[in-house]
C-alpha positions in Angstrom: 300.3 5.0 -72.4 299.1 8.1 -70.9 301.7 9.2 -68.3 301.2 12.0 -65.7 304.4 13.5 -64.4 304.7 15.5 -61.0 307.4 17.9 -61.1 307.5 18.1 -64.9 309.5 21.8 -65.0 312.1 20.1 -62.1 315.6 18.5 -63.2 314.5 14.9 -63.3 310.6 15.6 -64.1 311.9 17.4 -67.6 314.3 15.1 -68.4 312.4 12.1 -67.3 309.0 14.0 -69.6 311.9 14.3 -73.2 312.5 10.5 -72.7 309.1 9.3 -72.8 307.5 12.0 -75.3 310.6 11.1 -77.1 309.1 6.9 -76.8 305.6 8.1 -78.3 304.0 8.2 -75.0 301.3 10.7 -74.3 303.0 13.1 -71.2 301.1 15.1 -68.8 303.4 17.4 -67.0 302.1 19.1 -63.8 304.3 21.5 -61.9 303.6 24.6 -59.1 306.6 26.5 -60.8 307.8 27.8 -57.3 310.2 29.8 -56.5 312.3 28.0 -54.1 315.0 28.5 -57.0 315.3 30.0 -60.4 311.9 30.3 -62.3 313.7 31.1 -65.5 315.8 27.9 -65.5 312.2 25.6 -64.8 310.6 27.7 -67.9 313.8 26.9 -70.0 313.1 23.0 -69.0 310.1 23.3 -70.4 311.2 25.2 -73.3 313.1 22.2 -74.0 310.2 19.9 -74.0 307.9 21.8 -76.3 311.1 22.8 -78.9 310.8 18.6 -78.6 307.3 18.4 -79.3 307.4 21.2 -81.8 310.2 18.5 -84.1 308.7 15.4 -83.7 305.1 16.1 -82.8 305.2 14.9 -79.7 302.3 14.4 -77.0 302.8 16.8 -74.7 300.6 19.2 -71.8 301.1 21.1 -68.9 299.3 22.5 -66.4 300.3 24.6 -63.2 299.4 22.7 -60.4 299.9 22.6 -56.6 299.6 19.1 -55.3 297.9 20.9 -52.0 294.9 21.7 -54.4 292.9 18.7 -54.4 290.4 20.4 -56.2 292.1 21.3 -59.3 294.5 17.7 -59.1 291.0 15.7 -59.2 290.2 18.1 -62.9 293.1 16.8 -63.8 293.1 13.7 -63.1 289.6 13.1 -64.8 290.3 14.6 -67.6 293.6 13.2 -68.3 292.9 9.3 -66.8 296.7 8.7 -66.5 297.6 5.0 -67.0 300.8 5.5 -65.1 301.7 8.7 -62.3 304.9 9.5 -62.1 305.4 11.7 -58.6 308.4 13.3 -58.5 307.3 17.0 -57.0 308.4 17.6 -53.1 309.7 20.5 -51.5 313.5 19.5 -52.4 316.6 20.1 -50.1 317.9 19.4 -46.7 319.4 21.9 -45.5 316.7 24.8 -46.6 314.1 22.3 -44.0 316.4 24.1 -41.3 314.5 27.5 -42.6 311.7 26.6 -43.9 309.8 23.1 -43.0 306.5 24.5 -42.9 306.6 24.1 -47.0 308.0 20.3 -46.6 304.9 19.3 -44.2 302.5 21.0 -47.1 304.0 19.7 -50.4 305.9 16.1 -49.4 303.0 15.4 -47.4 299.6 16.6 -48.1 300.4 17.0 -51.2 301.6 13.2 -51.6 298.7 12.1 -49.6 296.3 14.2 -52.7 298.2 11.9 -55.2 297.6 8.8 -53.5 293.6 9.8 -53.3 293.5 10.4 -57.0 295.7 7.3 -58.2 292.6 5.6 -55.5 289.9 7.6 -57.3 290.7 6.4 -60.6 292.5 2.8 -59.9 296.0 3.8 -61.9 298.2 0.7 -62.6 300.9 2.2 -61.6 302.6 4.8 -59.3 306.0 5.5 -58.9 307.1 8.2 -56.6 310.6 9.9 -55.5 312.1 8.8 -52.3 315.5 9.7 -51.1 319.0 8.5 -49.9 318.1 10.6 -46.8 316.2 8.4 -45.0 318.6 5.9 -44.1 320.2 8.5 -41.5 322.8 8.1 -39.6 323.3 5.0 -40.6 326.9 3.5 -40.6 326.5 0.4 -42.6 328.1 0.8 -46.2 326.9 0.2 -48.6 323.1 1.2 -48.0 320.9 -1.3 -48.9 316.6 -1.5 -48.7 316.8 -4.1 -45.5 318.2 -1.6 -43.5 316.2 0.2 -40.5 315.2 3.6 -41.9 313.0 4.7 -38.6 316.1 7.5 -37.5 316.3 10.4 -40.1 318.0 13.6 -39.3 316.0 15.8 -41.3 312.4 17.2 -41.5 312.9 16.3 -45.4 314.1 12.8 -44.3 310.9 12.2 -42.3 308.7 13.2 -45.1 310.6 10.9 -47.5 310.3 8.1 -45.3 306.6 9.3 -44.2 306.0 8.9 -47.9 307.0 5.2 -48.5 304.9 4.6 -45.6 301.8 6.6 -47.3 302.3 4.4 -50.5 302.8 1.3 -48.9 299.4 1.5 -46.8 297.5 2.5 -49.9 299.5 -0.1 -52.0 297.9 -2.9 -48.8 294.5 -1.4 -48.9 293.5 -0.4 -52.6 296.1 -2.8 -54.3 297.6 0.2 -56.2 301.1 -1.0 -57.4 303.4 2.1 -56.2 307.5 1.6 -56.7 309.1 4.4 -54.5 312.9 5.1 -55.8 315.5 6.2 -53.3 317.9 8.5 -55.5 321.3 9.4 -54.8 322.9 12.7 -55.0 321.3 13.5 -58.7 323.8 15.6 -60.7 324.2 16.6 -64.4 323.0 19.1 -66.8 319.8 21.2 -65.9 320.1 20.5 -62.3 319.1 22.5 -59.2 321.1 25.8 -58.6 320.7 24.5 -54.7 323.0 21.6 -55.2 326.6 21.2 -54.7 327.6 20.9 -58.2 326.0 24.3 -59.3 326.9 26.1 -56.7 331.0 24.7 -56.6 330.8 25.4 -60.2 329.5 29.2 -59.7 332.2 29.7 -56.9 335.2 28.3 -58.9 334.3 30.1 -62.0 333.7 33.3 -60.2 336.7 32.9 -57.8 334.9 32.8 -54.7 335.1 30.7 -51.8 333.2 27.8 -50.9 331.5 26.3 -47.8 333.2 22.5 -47.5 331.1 20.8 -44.8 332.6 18.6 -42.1 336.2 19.3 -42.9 335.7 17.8 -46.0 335.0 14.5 -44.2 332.4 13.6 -46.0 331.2 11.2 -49.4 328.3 10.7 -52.1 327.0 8.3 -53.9 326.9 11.2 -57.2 324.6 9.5 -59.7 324.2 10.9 -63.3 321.0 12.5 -64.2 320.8 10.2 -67.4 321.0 7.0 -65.1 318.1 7.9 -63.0 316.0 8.8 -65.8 316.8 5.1 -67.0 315.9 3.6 -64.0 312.7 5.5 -63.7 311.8 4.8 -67.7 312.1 1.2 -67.3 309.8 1.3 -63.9 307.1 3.0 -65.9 306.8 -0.5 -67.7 306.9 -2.3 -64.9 304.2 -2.2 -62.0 305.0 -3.4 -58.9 303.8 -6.4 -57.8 303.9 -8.2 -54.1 306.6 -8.4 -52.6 307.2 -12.2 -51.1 309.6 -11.4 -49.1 308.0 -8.9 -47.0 307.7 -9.1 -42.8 304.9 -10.8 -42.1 305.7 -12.1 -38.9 303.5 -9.0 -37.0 300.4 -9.7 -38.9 298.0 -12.7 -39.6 299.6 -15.1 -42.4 296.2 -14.8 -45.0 296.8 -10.9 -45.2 297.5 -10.2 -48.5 301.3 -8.7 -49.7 300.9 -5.1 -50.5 302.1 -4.4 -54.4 304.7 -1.8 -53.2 308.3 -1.8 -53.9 311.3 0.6 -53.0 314.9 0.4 -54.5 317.8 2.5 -54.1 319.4 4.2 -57.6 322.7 5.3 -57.5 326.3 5.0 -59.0 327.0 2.4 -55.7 330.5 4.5 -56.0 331.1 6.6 -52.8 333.2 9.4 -54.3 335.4 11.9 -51.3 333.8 15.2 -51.5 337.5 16.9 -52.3 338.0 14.6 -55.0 334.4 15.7 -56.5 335.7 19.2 -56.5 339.1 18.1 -57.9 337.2 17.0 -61.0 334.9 20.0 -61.2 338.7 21.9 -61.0 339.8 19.9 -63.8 337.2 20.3 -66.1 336.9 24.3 -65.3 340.4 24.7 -65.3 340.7 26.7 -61.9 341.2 26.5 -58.5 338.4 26.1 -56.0 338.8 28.7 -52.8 338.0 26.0 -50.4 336.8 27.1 -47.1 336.1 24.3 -44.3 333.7 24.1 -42.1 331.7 22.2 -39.5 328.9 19.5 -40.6 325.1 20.9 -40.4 323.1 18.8 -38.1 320.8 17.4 -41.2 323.5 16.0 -42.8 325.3 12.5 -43.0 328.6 11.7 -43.6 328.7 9.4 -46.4 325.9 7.3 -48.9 326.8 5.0 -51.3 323.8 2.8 -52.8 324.0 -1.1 -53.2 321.3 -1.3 -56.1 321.5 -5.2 -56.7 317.6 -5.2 -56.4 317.0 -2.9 -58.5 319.3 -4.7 -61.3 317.6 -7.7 -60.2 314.1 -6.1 -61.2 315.1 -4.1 -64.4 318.2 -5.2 -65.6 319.5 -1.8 -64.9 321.8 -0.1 -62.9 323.6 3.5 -63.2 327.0 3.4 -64.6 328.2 7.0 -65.7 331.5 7.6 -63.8 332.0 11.1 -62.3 335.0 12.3 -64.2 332.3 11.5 -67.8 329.3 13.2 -65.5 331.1 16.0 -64.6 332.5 16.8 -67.9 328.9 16.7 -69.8 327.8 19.0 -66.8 330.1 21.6 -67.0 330.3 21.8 -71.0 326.1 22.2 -69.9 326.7 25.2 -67.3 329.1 27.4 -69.6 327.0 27.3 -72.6 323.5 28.1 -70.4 325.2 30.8 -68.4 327.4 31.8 -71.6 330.9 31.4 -69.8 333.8 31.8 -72.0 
C-alpha cells in the first residue's frame, strides 16, 4: 500500500514509518521539522529510517511540509495518491498551549481541516488520525472509556483534540471517508519528545538537578510504551473503519446513514502513581531524583488510565509493556544517544 505519514520526523511518526517500510509498504513521510523542540533529535529520526532503507531497500520519501499549506499538501497528495493517511502531526503539549496557543489553532486545526480536504479530494480508504487522553477532562470516572462525555477539556490542546474527532467524524458522515481517531496515553520510550516527563526526570536525575513534581505528587498516568502504540496504529492501517451501529441516533432521522468513523483509547489501562514512575526511572539510573513539589497547572488532570476493551475487540490488540520493562529499554536509549557513562 502506499501509506502517507504526518509527523514522519516525530516520536510515533518515525517509529510508526520503520514498522511499515520494514512490512514492504511504500511510506511517504511529511513533517514541518519545527522547532518547538530539538531539530537535531527529529533529523536523527529520520537518520534512522533512511540507514533502514539504505539495508533493506526500503520504500521510503520525505518531504517538508506544513499542513497549513494547502498548496503544497494538494502536490503531494497528487503525486503520491496515498491508499492510506496516517495524521499524526499537531502542535504537541499541554502545558506549552499556556504560552503559545496561537500555533495549536494553526497546526491541530487548519492544518487537520487541509488533511481532511485532500483525503476528500482524492477518496483515501482510510484515515487514521492522533487524538488524545486529554479530552476526557476533568473527568472522575476511572477507567476512561469512549462513552464517556468529552464536551469539558481543560486545555486549548484538549479542545483541538476533541475539535478534531469532531472534524473527521462530519467528513466521515458526509464523504464516507473511513477515519479511526486513536486517543493515546502518556506515550513514553526511546526517541521520545525532550518536552515529556520522562526526558526531562531523566535529564534532572542524571544531572542532579531538581525537578518540578506537579500537584504534590497527587497525580497518575496511564504510561503506554512507544512499541505498543505503534502496534495499535499498524494493525489500524489494515483495517478501515466501518459504521459504527451503535452510534446515537436518537437526535437525527432513523434513514441517515452511520458515519464510517471510529475512536478508541490506547493505553497500558495501568494507572501508575507519578512517584512511583520516578522510583523506577531512580532504579534504572541508579540515583536519586531532587524532587521538588509543587501545585497542579490549571491544564492538567489528576489521573488517566485507559479501558481499551474496544479497541481489543476491533484488533485483537492491546498494549502490554509494563513500566519497570518500558523504562529500562528507555534509559539504556537516553545514555547511549546522549553518550552518558
Amino acid at each position: 500500500m502506499r501509506i502517507l505519514i504526518t509527523g514522519a520526523a516525530g516520536f510515533i511518526g518515525s517509529a510508526l514509518s520503520i514498522k511499515l517500510i520494514e512490512k514492504g509498504e511504500s511510506v511517504l513521510g511529511i513533517d514541518n521539522l519545527n522547532s518547538y523542540y530539538d531539530v537535531n533529535l527529529k533529523m536523527q529520526r529520520i537518520k534512522n529510517i533512511e540507514n533502514l532503507c539504505a539495508l533493506i531497500r526500503g520504500d521510503w520519501n520525505f518531504e517538508k511540509c506544513e499542513l497549513e499549506n494547502n498548496v503544497l499538501l494538494n502536490q503531494i497528495f497528487s503525486k503520491f495518491e496515498p491508499d492510506v493517511v496516517v495524521n499524526l502531526a499537531a502542535q504537541a503539549g499541554v502545558r506549552y498551549s499556556l504560552q503559545n496557543p496561537l500555533s495549536y489553532l494553526n497546526s491541530n486545526l487548519l492544518g487537520f481541516g487541509n488533511i481532511l480536504e485532500e483525503c476528500r479530494k482524492f477518496k483515501v480508504g482510510n484515515l487514521i488520525y492522533a487524538s488524545s487522553s486529554s479530552v476526557y477532562g476533568g473527568n472522575k470516572n476511572i477507567p476512561f472509556n469512549e462513552n464517556q462525555a468529552v464536551d469539558h477539556p481543560v486545555s486549548l490542546y484538549a479542545a483541538t483534540k476533541r475539535s478534531n474527532e469532531l472534524m473527521a467524524h462530519s467528513y466521515s458522515h458526509i464523504y464516507g471517508i473511513p477515519s479511526t481517531g486513536l486517543r493515546f496515553f502518556t506515550v513514553y520510550g526511546p526517541w521520545g519528545r525532550p518536552d515529556m516527563a520522562p526526558m526531562i526526570f531523566t535529564k534532572s536525575i542524571l544531572n542532579n538537578k531538581p525537578i518540578n513534581v506537579f500537584n504534590y505528587g497527587k497525580m497518575k498516568r496511564d504510561f503506554t510504551f512507544i512499541d505498543d502504540i505503534v502496534e495499535g496504529i499498524f494493525h489500524c492501517c489494515y483495517k478501515p473503519a466501518i459504521a459504527n451501529k451503535e452510534e446515537d441516533i436518537s437526535n437525527i432521522d432513523a434513514s441517515t446513514s452511520f458515519a464510517p468513523h471510529l475512536i478508541f483509547n490506547i493505553g497500558n489501562s495501568n494507572s501508575v502513581e507519578l512517584l512511583k514512575f520516578i522510583n523506577v526511572l531512580e532504579e534504572e539510573i541508579g540515583n536519586k531524583a531532587i524532587i521538588k513539589f509543587v501545585k497542579m497547572l490549571p491544564v492538567d488532570v489528576v489521573e488517566t488510565e485507559a479501558d481499551t476493551t474496544k479497541l481489543k475487540n476491533w484488533i485483537n490488540f492491546s498494549p502490554k509493556t509494563s513500566i519497570e520493562e518500558g523504562i529500562k529499554k528507555f534509559v539504556d536509549w537516553y545514555k547511549n544517544y546522549y553518550k552518558v557513562s
